[in-house]
C-alpha positions in Angstrom: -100.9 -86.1 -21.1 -100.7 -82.7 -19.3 -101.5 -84.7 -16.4 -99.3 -87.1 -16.2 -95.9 -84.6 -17.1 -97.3 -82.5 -14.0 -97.2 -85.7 -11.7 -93.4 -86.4 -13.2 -92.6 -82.5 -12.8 -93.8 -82.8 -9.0 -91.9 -86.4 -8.2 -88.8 -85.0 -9.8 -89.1 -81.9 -7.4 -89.4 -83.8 -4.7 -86.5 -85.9 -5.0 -84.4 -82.9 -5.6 -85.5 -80.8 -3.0 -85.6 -84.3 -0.7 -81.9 -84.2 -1.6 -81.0 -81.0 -0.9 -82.4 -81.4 2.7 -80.5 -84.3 3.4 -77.4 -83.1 2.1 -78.0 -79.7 4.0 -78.9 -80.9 7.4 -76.5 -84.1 7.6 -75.2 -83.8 11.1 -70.8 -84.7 10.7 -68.6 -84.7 13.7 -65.3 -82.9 14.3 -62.7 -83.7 16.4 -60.5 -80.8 17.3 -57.1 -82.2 19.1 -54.6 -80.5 20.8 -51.3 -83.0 20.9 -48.1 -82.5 19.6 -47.5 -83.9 15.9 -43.9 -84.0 14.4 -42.6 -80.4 15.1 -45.4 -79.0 15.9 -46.0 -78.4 19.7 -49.4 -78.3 21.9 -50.4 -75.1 22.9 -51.3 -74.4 26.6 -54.6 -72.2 26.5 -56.3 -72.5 23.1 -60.0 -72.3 22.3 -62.2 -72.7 19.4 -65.7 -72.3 17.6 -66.5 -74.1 14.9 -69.6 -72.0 12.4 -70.3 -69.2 15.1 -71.1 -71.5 18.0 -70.1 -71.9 21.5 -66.3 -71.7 22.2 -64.9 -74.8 23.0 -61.2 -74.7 25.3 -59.2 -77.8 24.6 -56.3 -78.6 26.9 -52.6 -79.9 26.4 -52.9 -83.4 24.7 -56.6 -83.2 24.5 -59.5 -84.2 22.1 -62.6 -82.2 21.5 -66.0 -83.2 19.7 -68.1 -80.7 17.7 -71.4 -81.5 15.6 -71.8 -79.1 12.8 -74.6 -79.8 9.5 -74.3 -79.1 6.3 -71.4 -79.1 4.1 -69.0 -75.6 4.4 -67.9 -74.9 7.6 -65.2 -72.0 9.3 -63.0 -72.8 12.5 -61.5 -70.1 14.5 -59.2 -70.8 16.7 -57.9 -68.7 19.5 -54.8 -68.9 21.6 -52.2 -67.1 23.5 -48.6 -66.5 22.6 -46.3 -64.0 24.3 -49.3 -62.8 26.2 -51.4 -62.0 23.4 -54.5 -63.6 21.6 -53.7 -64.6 18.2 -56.6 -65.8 16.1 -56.5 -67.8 13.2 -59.5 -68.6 10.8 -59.8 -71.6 8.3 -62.3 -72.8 5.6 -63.3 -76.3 5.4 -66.2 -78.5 3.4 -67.3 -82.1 4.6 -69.2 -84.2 2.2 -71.7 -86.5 3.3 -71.0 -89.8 5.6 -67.5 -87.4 6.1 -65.6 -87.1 9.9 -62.9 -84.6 10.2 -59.8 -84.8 12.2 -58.5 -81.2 12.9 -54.6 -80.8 14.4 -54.8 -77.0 16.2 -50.8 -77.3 16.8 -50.8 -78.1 12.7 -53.6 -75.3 11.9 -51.6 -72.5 14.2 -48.1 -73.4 12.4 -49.5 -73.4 8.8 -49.3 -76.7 8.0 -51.5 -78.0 4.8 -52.2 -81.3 6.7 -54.3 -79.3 9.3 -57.2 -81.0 8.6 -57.9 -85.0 7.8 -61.2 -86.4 6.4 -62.0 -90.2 6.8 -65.5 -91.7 6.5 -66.6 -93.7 9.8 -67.0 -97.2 9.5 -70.3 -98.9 9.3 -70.6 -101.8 11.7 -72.2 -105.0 10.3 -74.3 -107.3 12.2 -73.0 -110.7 12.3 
């Protein structure tokens, strides 16, 4: 009997922690777009980094791709305004099978709609 709840004890952990990892170390893409929405304009000189990594420039109407894992991620984005840097810093989570959309024009003018999620669509074989 002792047995057989130790073999159940070690399945059970390793589903858990087989979970954990795959939650963890999901890779999710995030595009980072620099284009005029609504009445918010593009910014000329603008970079960013996305969890500490490299810094990324993005021009005038432009689209950038980052690859961050896991699940809590920061953006800081950098730009220029009356000849001085400005940085500003947001907080954002991605759940798995998640994409994120981010608007820097949006993000830099304080908008809550800085960010969009969708989920990427799975193509079928026909």
């Amino acid at each position: 009997m002792k047995r057989v709840v130790a073999q159940l004890g070690l399945v059970a952990v390793s589903i858990v922690l087989g979970v954990i990892l795959f939650v963890t170390g999901k890779e999710h893409r995030v595009f980072v777009e620099n284009k005029s929405v609504d009445e918010y304009k593009a910014v000329k000189k603008v970079q960013y980094v996305v969890n500490d990594d490299k810094e990324i420039k993005v021009k005038k109407n432009k689209k950038k791709l980052s690859n961050v894992k896991g699940t809590t991620h920061e953006i800081v984005v950098t730009y220029e305004k009356a000849g001085e840097n400005i940085q500003v810093e947001k907080s954002f989570k991605l759940k798995v099978m998640e994409e994120a959309l981010i608007s820097i024009p949006r993000l830099i003018g304080g908008s809550e709609d800085w960010i969009e999620y969708k989920r990427p669509e799975i193509k079928q074989k026909s």
